[in-house]
C-alpha positions in Angstrom: 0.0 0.0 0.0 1.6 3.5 -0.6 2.1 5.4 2.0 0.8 8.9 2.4 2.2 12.4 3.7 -1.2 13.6 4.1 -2.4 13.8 7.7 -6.0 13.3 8.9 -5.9 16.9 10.7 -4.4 19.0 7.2 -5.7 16.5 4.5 -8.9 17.5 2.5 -12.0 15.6 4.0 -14.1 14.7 0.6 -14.9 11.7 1.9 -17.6 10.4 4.5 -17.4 7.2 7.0 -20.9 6.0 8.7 -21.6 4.0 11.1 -24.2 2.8 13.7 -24.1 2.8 17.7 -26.0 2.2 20.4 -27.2 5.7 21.5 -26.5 5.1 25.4 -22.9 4.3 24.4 -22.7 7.0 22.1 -23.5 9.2 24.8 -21.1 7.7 27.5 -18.0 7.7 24.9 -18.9 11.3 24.1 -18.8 12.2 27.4 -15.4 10.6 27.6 -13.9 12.4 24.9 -15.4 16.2 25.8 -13.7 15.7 28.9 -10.3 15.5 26.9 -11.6 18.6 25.2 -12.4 16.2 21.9 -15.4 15.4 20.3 -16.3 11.7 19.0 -15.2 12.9 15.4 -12.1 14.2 16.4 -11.3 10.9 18.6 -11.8 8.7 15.8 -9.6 11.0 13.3 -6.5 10.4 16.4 -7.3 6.5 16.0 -7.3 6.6 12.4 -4.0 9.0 12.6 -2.3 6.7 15.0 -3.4 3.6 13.2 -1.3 4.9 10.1 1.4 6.0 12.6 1.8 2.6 13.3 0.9 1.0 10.5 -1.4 -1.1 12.7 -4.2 -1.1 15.3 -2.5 1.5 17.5 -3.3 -0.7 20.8 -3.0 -4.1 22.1 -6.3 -6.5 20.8 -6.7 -9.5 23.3 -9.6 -11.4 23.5 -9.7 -10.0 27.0 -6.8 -7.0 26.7 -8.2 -5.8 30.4 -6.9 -9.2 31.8 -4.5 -9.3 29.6 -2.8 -6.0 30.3 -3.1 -7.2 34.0 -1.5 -10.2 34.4 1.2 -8.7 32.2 1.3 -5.6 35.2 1.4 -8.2 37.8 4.4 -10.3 36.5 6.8 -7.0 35.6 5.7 -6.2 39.1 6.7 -9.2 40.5 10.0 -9.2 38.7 10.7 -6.0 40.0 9.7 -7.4 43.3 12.3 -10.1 42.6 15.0 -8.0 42.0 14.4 -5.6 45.0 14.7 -8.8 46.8 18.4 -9.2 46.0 19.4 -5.6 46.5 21.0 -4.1 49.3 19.0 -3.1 52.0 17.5 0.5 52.6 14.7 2.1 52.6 12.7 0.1 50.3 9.1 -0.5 50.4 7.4 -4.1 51.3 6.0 -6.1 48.6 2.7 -6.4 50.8 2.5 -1.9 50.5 3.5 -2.3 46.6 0.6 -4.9 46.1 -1.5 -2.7 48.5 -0.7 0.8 46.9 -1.5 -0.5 43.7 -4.7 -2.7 44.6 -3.0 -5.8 43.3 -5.1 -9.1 45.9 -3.5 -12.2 45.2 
């Protein structure tokens, strides 16, 4: 595919894009976005922006990316964990106030 210069914010917009949502989540992302000062449009233009950025989808798609970004959390924290283990003592924080501060129950 040939790659563009154009960017979605200075490229001519001659074309439309539809498409249909449930109105309560329209109304709920909306509200989302307005408080980032953006409207739903102007969201969607940044995903389509930072999709051709990447060249990709411009986040992680999991089957279930919330548990999925979470167990990934938890065993980088762990490994850090780890490694504190074998340091040098000082004034280093417990692994029970790290899991606690960050609302980690295992």
């Amino acid at each position: 595919m040939k790659k563009t210069t154009l960017t979605v914010a200075t490229a001519p917009k001659t074309s439309t894009f539809q498409m249909r949502i449930n109105p309560e989540i329209k109304a709920q992302v909306e509200g989302i976005y307005a408080q980032c000062g953006m409207t739903l449009t102007d969201a969607i233009n940044a995903f389509i922006q930072q999709s051709i950025n990447v060249e990709g989808m411009p986040f992680l798609v999991t089957a279930n990316s919330k548990q999925a970004l979470r167990e990934q959390a938890i065993s980088q924290l762990m490994i850090e964990l780890d490694k504190g283990e074998k340091a040098p003592a000082d004034d280093s924080i417990s692994e029970e106030d790290i899991l606690k501060e960050f609302g980690i129950e295992l």
